[in-house]
C-alpha positions as a printed Julia matrix, in Angstrom:
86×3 Matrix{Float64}:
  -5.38   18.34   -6.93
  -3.94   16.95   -3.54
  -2.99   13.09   -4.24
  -1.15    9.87   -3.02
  -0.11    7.49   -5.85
  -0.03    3.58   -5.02
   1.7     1.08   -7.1
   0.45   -2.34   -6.95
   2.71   -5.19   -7.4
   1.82   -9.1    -7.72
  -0.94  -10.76   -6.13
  -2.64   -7.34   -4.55
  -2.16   -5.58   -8.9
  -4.07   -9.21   -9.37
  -7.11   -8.44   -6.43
  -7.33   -5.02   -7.27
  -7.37   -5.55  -10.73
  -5.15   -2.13  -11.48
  -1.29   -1.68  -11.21
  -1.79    1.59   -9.9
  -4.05    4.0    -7.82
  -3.98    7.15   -7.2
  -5.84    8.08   -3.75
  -7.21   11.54   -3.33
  -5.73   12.85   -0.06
  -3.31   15.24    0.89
  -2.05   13.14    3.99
  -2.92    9.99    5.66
  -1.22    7.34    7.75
  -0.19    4.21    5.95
  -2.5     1.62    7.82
  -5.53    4.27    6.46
  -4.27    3.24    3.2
  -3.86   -0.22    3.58
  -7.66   -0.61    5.4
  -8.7     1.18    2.23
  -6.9    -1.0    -0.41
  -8.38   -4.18    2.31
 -11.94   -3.01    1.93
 -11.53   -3.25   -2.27
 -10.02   -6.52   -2.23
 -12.11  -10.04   -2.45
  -9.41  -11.65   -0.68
  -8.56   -9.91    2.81
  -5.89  -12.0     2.84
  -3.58  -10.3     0.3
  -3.31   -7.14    2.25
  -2.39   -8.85    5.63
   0.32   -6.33    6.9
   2.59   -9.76    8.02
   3.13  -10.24    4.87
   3.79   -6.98    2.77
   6.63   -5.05    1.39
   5.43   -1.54    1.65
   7.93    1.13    0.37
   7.54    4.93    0.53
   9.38    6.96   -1.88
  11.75    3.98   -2.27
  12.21    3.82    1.42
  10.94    0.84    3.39
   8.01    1.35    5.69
   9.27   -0.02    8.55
  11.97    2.65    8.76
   9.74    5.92    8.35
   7.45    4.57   11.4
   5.63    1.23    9.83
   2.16    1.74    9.82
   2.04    4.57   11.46
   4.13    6.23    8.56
   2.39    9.84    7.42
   2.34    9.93    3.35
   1.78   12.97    1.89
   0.47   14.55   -1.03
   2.69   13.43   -4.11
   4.07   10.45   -2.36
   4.36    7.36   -4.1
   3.74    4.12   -2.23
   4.96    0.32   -3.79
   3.12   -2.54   -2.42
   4.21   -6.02   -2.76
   2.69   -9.34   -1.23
   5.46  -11.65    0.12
   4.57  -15.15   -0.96
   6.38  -17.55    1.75
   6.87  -21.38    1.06
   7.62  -24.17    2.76
């Protein structure tokens, strides 16, 4: 079985109400896969791209193409809402 695995970390484990997910696709770009996680949240807000730390096989997102990254089947995806004060 063809499948991306998403850990959840912080406030979007908290909305989501699981530390991990495992998505059944073989391939999708990373924005897919935040609209997705988005669309199961009650608060929108958690998942706002401005303030995530997405890593890819313990490589940062923004240097394998940012949203428009390609994950793949067995992949393993960490996201973690940045919580900025003032």
């Amino acid at each position: 079985m063809r499948m991306i695995n998403v850990k959840l970390l912080g406030g979007a484990k908290r909305v989501i109400g699981k530390d991990h997910l495992e998505i059944q696709k073989q391939n999708a770009k990373l924005h897919e896969i935040v609209a997705m996680l988005n669309s199961m949240s009650s608060n929108s807000n958690i998942f706002n791209t401005d303030n995530l730390l997405i890593v890819i096989n313990g490589v940062e997102s923004s240097m394998l193409g940012g949203l428009d990254a390609m994950v793949n089947d067995g992949d393993v995806i960490s996201i973690v809402p940045v919580v900025h004060g003032g």
